[in-house]
C-alpha positions in Angstrom: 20.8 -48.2 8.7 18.2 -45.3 10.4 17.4 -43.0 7.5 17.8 -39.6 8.4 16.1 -36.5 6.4 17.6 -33.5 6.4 16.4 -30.1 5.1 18.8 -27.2 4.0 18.2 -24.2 2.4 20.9 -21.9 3.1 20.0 -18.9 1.3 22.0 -16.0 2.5 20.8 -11.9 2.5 20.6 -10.3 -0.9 21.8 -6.7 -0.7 21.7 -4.5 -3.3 24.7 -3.0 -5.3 22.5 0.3 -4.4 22.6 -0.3 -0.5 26.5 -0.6 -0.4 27.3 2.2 -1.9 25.0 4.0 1.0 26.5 5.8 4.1 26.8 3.4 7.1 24.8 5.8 9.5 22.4 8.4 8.2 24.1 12.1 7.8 21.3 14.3 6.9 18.3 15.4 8.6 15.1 14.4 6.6 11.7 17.0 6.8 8.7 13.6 6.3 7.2 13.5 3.7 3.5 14.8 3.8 1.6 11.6 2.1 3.7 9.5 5.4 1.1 6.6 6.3 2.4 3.9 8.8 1.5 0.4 6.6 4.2 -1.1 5.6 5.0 -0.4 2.3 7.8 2.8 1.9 6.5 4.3 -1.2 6.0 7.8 -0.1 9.9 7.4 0.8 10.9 6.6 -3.5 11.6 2.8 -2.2 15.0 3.9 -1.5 16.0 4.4 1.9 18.9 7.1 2.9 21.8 4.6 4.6 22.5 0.9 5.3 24.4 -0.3 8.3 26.4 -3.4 7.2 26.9 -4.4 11.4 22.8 -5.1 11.8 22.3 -5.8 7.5 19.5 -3.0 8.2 18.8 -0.3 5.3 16.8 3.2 7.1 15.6 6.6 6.9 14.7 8.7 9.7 13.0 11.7 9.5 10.8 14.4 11.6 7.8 16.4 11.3 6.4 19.2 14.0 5.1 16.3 15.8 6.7 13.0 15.0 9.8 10.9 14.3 9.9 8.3 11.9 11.8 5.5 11.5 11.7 3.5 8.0 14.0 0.2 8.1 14.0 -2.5 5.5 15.8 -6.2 5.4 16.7 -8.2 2.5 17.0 -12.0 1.9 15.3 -15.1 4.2 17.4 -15.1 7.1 16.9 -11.5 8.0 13.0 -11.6 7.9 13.6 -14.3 10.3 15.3 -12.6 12.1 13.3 -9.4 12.6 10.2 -11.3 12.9 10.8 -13.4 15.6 12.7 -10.6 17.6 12.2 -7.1 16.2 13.7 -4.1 15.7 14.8 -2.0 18.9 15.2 1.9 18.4 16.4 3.3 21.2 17.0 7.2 22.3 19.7 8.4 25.2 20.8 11.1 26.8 24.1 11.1 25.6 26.1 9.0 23.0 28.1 6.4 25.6 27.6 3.3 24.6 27.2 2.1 27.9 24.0 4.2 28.3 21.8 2.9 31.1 19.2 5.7 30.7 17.3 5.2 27.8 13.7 5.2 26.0 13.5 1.7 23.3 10.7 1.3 21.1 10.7 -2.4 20.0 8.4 -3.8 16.9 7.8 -5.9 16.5 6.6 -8.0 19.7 4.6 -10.7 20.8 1.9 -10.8 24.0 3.5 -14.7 24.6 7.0 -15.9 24.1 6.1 -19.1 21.8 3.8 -16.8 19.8 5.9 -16.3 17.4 6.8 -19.5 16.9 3.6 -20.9 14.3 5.2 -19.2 10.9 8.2 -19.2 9.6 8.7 -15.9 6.7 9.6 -17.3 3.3 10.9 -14.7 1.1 12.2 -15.3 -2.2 13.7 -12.8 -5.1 11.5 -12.8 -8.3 14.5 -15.2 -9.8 12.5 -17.7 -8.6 9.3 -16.5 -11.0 6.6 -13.9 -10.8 3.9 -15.7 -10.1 5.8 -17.7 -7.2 7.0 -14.3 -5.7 3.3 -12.8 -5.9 2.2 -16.2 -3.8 4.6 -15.7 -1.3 4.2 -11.6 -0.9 0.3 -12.3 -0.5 1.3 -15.3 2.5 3.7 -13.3 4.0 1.9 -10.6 4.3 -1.4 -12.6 5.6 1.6 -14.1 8.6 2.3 -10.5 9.4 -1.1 -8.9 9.3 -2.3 -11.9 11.9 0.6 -11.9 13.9 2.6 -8.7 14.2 0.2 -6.6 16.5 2.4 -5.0 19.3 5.0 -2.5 20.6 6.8 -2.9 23.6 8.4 0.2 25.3 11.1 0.7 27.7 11.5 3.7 29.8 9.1 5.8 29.0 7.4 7.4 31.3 3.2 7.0 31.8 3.1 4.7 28.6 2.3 0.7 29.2 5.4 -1.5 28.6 3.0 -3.6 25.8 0.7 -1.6 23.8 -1.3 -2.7 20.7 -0.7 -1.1 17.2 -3.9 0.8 17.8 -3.0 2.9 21.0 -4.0 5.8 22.8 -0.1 6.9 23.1 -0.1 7.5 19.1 2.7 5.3 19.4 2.3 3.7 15.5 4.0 0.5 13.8 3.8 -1.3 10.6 5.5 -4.1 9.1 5.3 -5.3 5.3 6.6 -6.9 2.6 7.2 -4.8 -0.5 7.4 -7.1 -4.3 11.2 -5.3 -5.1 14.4 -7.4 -6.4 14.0 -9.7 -2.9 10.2 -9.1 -1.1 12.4 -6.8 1.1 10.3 -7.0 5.1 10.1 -3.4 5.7 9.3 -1.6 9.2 7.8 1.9 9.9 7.7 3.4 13.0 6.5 6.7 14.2 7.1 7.8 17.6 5.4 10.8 18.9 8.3 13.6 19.8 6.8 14.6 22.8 7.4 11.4 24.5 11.2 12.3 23.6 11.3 15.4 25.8 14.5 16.0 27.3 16.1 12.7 25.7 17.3 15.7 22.9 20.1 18.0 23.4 18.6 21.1 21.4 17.9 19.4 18.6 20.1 16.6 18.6 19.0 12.8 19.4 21.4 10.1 19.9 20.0 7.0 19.2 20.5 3.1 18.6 19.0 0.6 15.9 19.4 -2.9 17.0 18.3 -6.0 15.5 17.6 -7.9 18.2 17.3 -11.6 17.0 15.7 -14.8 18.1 15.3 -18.3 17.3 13.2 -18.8 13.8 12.9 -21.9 14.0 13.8 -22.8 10.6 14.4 -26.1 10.5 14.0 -29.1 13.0 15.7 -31.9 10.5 17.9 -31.2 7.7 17.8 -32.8 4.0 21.2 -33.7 2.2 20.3 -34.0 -1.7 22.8 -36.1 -4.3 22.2 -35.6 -8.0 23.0 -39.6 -8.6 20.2 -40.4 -5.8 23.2 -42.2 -3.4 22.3 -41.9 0.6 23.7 -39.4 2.5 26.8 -40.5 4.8 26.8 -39.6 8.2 29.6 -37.3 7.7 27.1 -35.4 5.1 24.6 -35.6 7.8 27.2 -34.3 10.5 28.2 -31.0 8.3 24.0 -30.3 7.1 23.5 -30.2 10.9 26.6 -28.4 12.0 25.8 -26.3 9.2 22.0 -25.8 10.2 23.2 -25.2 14.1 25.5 -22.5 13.0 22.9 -20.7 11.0 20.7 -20.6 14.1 23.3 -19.5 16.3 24.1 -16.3 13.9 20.1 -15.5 13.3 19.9 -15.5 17.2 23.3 -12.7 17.6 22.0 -9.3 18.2 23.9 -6.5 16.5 23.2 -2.3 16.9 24.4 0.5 15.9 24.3 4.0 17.3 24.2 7.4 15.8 22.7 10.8 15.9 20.4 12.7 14.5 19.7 16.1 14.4 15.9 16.8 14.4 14.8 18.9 10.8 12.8 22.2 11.0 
């Protein structure tokens, strides 16, 4: 009989008792902070973000200054750093709060210049259950995979700015991805967005926006290993269910989901 060797490790999102008892959407308008730097790591935000949307698993704050927006997301757990690094997070602003807008401006981060680019890594995040010193190894790898990898924006409907722009661009368009050693190496995103590129996408100070994870293929696994204490072979009905099992776990990390809300610029 053809040995098969399968691979599974089906570790599901980790989300806080904290996060759930957040508000789906944010309510509040938010004044930034004045320490804000666009790197990664949400320190200057208490590491506690103001609302978690269970649809897209997504925890965020947005906020405003005279001359920015900000968006600070984070994700918890393996299969939703997958899932934002191979296909990013999508904020999107319209004119009005149909869901069917057509007419919109989307900052996506993050991107890749080629469609198999993200393809070399796969993110391994694991909680500090698994040991200190193993979850210092894999923040300093994860990290390293981000810092070579995630270097673009792509935009969408906004007008006199390039469709792909580096992280360093003259738009003052910034993005920042990182991983942050809390209760799971949470992958969290910052994005700033100048407001004048939002002119006339506000209605006074109102913007109605959208947060979508936008998923893609990870690439976790190309075989699938089936384990038994007492050392007996897999069946093929254990090898049927780890694959079945592996296929639908691909399926679900390649499902976008969004949400939309407003937000009323603070002063």
């Amino acid at each position: 009989m053809k040995k098969i060797t399968l691979l599974l490790l089906a570790l599901p999102g980790f989300v806080s008792a904290y996060a759930q008892t957040l508000p789906k959407v944010q309510k509040e308008s938010l004044l930034a902070p004045a320490n804000i730097k666009i790197d990664g790591n949400i320190t200057e935000w208490g590491n506690r973000l103001l609302a978690y949307n269970p649809t897209t698993e997504v925890s965020y704050t947005m906020a405003n200054d005279a001359e920015n927006l900000y968006i600070v997301a984070s994700v918890a757990g393996q299969d939703m750093a997958n899932r934002v690094y191979a296909g990013g997070l999508s904020f999107a602003v319209g004119r009005s709060n149909k869901k069917d807008e057509k007419d919109r401006l989307v900052f996506t981060f993050p991107t890749y210049d080629t469609p198999t680019h993200k393809e070399r890594y796969r993110i391994n995040p694991m909680p500090k259950a698994y040991g200190a010193e193993y979850a210092q190894e894999q923040l300093v790898r994860n990290n390293g995979i981000l810092k070579d990898n995630v270097k673009y924006i792509r935009t969408a409907g906004v007008k006199g700015v390039d469709t792909l722009l580096s992280i360093y661009n003259a738009f003052n368009i910034k993005a920042a991805a990182g991983f942050s050693l809390d209760e799971n190496l949470n992958l969290n995103i910052e994005m700033s967005i100048p407001l004048k590129l939002l002119a006339g996408y506000n209605t006074g100070d109102k913007l109605f926006y959208s947060l979508r994870v936008n998923g893609g293929n990870a690439h976790f696994t190309t075989t699938v290993n089936v384990y038994f204490a007492d050392g007996h072979q897999a069946t093929q009905e254990d090898i049927d269910k780890g694959v079945a099992q592996a296929n639908e776990r691909e399926a679900l990390l390649s499902a976008p989901t969004e949400f939309s809300a407003e937000y009323a610029l603070s002063k």
